[in-house]
TITOR-488316 format. One record per residue (C-alpha): residue number from 1; y, x, z. Coordinates in steps of 0.02 Angstrom, whole numbers. Layout:
residues N
{NUM {Y X Z}},
...
END
This chain:
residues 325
{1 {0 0 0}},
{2 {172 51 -28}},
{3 {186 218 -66}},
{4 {-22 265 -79}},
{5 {-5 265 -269}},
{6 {107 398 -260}},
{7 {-14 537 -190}},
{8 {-135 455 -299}},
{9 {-52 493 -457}},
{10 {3 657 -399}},
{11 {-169 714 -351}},
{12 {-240 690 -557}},
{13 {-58 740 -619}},
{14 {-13 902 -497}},
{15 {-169 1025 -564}},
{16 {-118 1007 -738}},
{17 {68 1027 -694}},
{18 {42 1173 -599}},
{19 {-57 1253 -733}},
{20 {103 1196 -875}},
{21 {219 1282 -740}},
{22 {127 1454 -745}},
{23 {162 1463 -925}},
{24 {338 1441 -914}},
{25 {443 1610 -944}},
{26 {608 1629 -862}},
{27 {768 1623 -967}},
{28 {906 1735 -900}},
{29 {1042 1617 -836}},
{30 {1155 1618 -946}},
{31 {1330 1642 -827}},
{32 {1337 1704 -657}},
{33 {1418 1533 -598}},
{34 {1343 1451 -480}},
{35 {1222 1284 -466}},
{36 {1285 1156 -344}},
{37 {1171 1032 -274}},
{38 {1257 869 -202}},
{39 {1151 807 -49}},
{40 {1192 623 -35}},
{41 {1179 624 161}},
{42 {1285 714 297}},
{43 {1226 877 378}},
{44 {1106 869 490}},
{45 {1007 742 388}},
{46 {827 747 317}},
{47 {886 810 144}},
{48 {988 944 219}},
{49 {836 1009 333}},
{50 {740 1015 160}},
{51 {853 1093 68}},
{52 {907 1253 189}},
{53 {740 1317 196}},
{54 {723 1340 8}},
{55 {908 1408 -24}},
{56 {869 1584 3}},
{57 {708 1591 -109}},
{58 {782 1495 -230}},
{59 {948 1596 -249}},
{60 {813 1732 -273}},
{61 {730 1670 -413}},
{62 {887 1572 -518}},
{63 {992 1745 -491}},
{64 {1117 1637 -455}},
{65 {1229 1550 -290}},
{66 {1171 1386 -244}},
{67 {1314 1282 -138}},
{68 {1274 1149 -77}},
{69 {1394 986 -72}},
{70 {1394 845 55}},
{71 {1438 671 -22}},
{72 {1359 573 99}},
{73 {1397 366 113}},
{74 {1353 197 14}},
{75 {1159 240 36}},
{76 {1161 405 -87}},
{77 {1255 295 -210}},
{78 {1414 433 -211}},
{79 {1341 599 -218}},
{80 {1221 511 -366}},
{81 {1372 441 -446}},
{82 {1463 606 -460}},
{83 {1318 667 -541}},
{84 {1314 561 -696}},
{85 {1501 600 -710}},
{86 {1453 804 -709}},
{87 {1451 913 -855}},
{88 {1253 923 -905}},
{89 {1255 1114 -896}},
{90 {1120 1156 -770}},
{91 {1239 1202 -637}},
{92 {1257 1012 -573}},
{93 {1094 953 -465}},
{94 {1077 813 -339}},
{95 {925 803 -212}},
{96 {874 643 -224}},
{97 {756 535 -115}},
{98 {661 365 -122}},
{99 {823 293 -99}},
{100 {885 317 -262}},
{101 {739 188 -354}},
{102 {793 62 -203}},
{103 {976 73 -246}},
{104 {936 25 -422}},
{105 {861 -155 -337}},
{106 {968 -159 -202}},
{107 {1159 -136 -273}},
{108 {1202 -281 -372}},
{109 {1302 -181 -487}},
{110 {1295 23 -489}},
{111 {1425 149 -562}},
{112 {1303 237 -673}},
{113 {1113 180 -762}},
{114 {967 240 -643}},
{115 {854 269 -800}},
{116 {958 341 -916}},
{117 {1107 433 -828}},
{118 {1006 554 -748}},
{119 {866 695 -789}},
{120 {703 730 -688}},
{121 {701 926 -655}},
{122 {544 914 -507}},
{123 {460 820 -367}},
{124 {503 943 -215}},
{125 {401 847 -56}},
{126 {354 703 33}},
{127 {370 643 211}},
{128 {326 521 322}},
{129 {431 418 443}},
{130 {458 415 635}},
{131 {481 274 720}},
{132 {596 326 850}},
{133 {691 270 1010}},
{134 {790 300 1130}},
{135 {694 321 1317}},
{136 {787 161 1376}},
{137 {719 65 1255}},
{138 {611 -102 1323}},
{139 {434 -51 1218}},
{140 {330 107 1196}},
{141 {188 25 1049}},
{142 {209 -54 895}},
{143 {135 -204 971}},
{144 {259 -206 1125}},
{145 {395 -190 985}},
{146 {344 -344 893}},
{147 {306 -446 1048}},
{148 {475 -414 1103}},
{149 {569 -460 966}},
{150 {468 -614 933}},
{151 {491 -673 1114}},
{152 {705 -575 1099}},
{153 {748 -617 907}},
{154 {923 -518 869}},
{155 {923 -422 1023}},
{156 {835 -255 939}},
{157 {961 -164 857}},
{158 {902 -40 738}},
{159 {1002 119 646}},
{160 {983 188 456}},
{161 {1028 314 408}},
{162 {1143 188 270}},
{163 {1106 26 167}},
{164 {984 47 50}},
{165 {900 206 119}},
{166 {709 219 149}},
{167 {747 192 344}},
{168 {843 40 298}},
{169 {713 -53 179}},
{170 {559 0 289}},
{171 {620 -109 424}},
{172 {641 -239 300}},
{173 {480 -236 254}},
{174 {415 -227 425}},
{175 {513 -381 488}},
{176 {429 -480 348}},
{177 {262 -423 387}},
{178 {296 -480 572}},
{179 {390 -615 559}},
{180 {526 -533 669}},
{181 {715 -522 680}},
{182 {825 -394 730}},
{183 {1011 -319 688}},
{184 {1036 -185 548}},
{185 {1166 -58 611}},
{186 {1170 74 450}},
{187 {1249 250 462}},
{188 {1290 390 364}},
{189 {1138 472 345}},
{190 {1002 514 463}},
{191 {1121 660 587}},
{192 {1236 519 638}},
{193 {1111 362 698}},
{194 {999 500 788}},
{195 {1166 532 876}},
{196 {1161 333 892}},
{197 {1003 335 975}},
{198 {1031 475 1080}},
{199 {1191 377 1137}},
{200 {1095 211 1178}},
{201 {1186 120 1046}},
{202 {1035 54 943}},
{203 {853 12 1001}},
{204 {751 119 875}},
{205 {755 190 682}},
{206 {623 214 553}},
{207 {675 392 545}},
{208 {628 542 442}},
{209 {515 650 568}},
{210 {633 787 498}},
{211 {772 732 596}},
{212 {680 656 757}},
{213 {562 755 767}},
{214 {661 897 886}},
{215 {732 760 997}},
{216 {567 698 1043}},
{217 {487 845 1059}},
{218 {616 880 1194}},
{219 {610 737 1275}},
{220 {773 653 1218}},
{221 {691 513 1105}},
{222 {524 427 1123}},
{223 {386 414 971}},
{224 {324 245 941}},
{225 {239 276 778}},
{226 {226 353 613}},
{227 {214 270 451}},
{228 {81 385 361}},
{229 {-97 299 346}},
{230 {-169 448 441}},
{231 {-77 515 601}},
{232 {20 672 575}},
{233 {-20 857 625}},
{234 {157 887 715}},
{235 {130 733 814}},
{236 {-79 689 828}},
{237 {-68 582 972}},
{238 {74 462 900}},
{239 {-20 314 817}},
{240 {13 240 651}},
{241 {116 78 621}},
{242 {-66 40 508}},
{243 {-155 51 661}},
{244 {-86 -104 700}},
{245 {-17 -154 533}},
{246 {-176 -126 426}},
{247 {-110 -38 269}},
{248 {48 -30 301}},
{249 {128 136 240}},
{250 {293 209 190}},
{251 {327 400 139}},
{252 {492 453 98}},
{253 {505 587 -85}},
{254 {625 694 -120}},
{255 {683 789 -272}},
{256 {799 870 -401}},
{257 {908 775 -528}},
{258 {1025 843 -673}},
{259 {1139 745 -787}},
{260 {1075 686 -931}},
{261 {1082 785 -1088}},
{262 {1051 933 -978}},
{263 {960 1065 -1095}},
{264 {759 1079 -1083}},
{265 {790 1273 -1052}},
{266 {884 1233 -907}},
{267 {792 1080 -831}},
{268 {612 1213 -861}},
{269 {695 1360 -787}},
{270 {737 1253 -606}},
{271 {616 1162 -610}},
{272 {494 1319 -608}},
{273 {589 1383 -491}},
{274 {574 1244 -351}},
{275 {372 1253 -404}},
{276 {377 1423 -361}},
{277 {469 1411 -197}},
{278 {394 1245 -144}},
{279 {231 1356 -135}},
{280 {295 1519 -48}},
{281 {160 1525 107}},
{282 {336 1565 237}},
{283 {414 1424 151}},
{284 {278 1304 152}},
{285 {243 1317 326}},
{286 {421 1324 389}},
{287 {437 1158 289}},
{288 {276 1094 366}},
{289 {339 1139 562}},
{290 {454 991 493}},
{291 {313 851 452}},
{292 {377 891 234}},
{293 {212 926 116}},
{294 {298 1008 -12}},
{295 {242 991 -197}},
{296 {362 1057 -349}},
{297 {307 957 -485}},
{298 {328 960 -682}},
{299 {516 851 -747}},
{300 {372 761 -826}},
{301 {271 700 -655}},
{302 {444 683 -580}},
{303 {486 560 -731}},
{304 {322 455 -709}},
{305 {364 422 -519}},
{306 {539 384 -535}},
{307 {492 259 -655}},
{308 {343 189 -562}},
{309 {439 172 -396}},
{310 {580 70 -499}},
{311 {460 -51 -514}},
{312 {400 -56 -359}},
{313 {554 -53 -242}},
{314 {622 -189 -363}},
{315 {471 -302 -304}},
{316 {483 -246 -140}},
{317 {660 -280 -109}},
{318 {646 -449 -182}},
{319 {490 -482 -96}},
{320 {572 -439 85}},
{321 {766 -526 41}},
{322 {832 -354 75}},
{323 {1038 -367 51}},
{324 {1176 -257 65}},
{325 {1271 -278 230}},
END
């Protein structure tokens, strides 16, 4: 359910794309300017925590600077937006995440076309969500969590990290599959409701386990459950939302954009490069110390599960009534 077919896919697609990927041969770039990458959340977020890691290795293997610009707000729709408006050189990227196939659902009317606009340069990694709160909050289970907001409806209050975002729509979801109701408080990206929750101003997130992870793990937030199918390494002892939900599952992706029109030189050469890094052993495991599995995929597999999720988050948000606040 949800996001299963993704792995799926990527499990028939990945061997042949990593074999395509070894064949590529690196052009050299072509100007010493250098790449920015728009990340369409505030610091601090899960896209930032991604990103950081792979900067050095990257800059390593592009020869070139990679700076990296905040444009956080309307649920990743402004950093995507100056995107389509940049010059499709190769030195314009956005990190993107599951968000941006919800957006195309959820926005009634968007500043740029989600399938056309935009170029698919590689699938970077996956990751699943915490479901997070605050050590005041009045449940410590899934089950306690439902049973309180059946018998409290509109008295949970719970933080995204913006409308439209993963963390926004999973709740969605999950009130429809319980028949619950509760208040939507969105932020500007993940750094700012973890803030929230550490401040006892909402009653829990679906959170990236990027960004909640460290809080729990000292004691400042309380894990109620993941949203993988299986329970996750960083956190074996924290149940699934499946275990109670059968089947339920949501896994946030994240990867690389360029305008469209971008050259095929240019989309190969970065897009090899991610591959590469995404599999550096020091990287990998950093990454993993996170809850991320990283991947670096082919434009092409990239393509396929941009276009697949479209369809998908377009049911899904019609399915759950999911509406901009």
């Amino acid at each position: 359910m949800f996001q299963r077919h993704i792995m799926l896919g990527l499990r028939r697609v990945l061997g042949l794309g990593t074999l395509a990927l070894s064949g590529f041969v690196y052009a050299q770039a072509s100007t010493s300017q250098p790449i920015t990458l728009l990340i369409p959340y505030p610091p601090g977020g899960s896209a930032d925590m991604l990103a950081r890691p792979m900067l050095p290795e990257l800059q390593k293997k592009l020869g070139q600077t990679i700076v990296l610009d905040y444009k956080g707000g309307a649920g990743g729709t402004i950093a995507t937006s100056a995107l389509a408006r940049a010059k499709p050189d190769g030195h314009t990227l956005l990190l993107v995440l599951t968000a941006h196939a919800i957006n195309d659902a959820l926005y009634p009317k968007l500043p740029y076309d989600t399938r056309k606009d935009f170029a698919p340069v590689s699938l970077v990694a996956t990751l699943p969500l915490l479901v997070a709160a605050p050590l005041s909050s009045p449940f410590n289970t899934i089950p306690e969590l439902i049973a309180y907001a059946k018998a409290n409806p509109d008295k949970l209050s719970y933080a995204s990290a913006g409308n439209g975002n993963t963390s926004h729509l999973s709740v969605e979801l999950f009130k429809t599959q319980t028949d619950t109701k509760m208040i939507h408080i969105p932020y500007k990206g993940s750094g700012p409701a973890v803030i929230a929750m550490l401040g006892n101003e909402v009653s829990f997130m679906f959170d990236s386990i990027s960004t909640s992870f460290q809080q729990v793990k000292a004691g400042k937030l309380k894990a109620i459950a993941v949203s993988s199918l299986k329970r996750v390494e960083i956190l074996p002892d924290t149940p699934t939302i499946a275990e109670t939900l059968p089947g339920f599952e949501v896994t946030v992706w994240y990867g690389i954009l360029a305008p469209a029109g971008t050259p095929a030189s240019a989309i190969n050469r970065i897009s090899q490069a991610f591959a590469e890094v995404a599999h550096e052993p020091k990287v990998r495991s950093q990454l993993a110390e996170s809850g991320y599995s990283t991947i670096g995929s082919t434009p092409a597999v990239f393509g396929t599960l941009i276009e697949n999720e479209l369809i998908k988050w377009n049911k899904a948000v019609k399915d759950s009534g999911a509406t901009i606040q």
